[in-house]
C-alpha positions in Angstrom: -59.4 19.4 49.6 -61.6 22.3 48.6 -63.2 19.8 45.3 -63.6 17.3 48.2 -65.7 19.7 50.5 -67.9 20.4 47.7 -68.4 16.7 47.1 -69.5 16.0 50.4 -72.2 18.6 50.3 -73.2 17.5 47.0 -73.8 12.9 47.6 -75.3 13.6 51.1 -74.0 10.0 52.1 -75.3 8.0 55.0 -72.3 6.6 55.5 -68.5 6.8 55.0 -66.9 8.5 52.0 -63.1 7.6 51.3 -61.8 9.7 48.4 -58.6 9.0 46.7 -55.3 11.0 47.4 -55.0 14.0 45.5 -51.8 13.5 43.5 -50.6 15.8 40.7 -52.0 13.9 37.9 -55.7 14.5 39.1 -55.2 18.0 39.3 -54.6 20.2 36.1 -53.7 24.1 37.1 -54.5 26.2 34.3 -53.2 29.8 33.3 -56.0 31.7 34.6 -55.6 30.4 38.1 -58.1 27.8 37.7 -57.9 24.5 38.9 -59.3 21.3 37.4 -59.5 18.1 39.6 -60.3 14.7 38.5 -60.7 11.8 40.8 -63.1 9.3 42.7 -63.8 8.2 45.8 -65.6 5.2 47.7 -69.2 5.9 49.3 -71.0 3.8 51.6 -74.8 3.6 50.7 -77.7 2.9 52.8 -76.9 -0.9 52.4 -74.1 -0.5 54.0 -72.0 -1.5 50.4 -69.3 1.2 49.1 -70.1 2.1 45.4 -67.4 4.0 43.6 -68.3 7.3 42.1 -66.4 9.2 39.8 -65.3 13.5 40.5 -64.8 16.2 38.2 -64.6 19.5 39.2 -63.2 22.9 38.1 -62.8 25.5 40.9 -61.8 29.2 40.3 -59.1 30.8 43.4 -61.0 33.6 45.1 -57.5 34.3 47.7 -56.3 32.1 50.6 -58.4 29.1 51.4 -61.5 30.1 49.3 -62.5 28.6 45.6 -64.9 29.4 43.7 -66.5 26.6 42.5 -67.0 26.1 38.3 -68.3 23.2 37.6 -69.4 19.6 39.2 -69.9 16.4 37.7 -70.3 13.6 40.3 -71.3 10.3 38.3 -71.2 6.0 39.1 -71.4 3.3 37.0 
């Protein structure tokens, strides 16, 4: 959820953005704490047509509901 929030900041969509569930092969947790997520989502451009992009991003835990975020790639076709 947190990789998703950073996403949506990040495209600045006009429209709707559907991202695909979270499941546990998308997210690696490494020793450290850190927490890499790999996924993609659908995002509706200004012509009103959904274009997939793809989501990779490594987030560090900073306690309770708040990440740090590592790295973010957010790329298409």
């Amino acid at each position: 959820t947190a990789c998703q929030g950073f996403v949506r900041k990040q495209i600045k969509a006009p429209g709707e953005v559907t991202f695909a569930p979270i499941r546990r092969r998308t997210v690696r947790r490494f020793a450290d704490g850190r927490v890499l997520v790999t996924s993609h989502a659908d995002v509706e451009n200004t012509a009103e047509r959904f274009v997939e992009i793809r989501i990779t991003c490594t987030m560090r835990p900073l306690g309770g509901d708040r990440w740090d975020l590592e790295t973010l790639v957010v790329s298409t076709d």
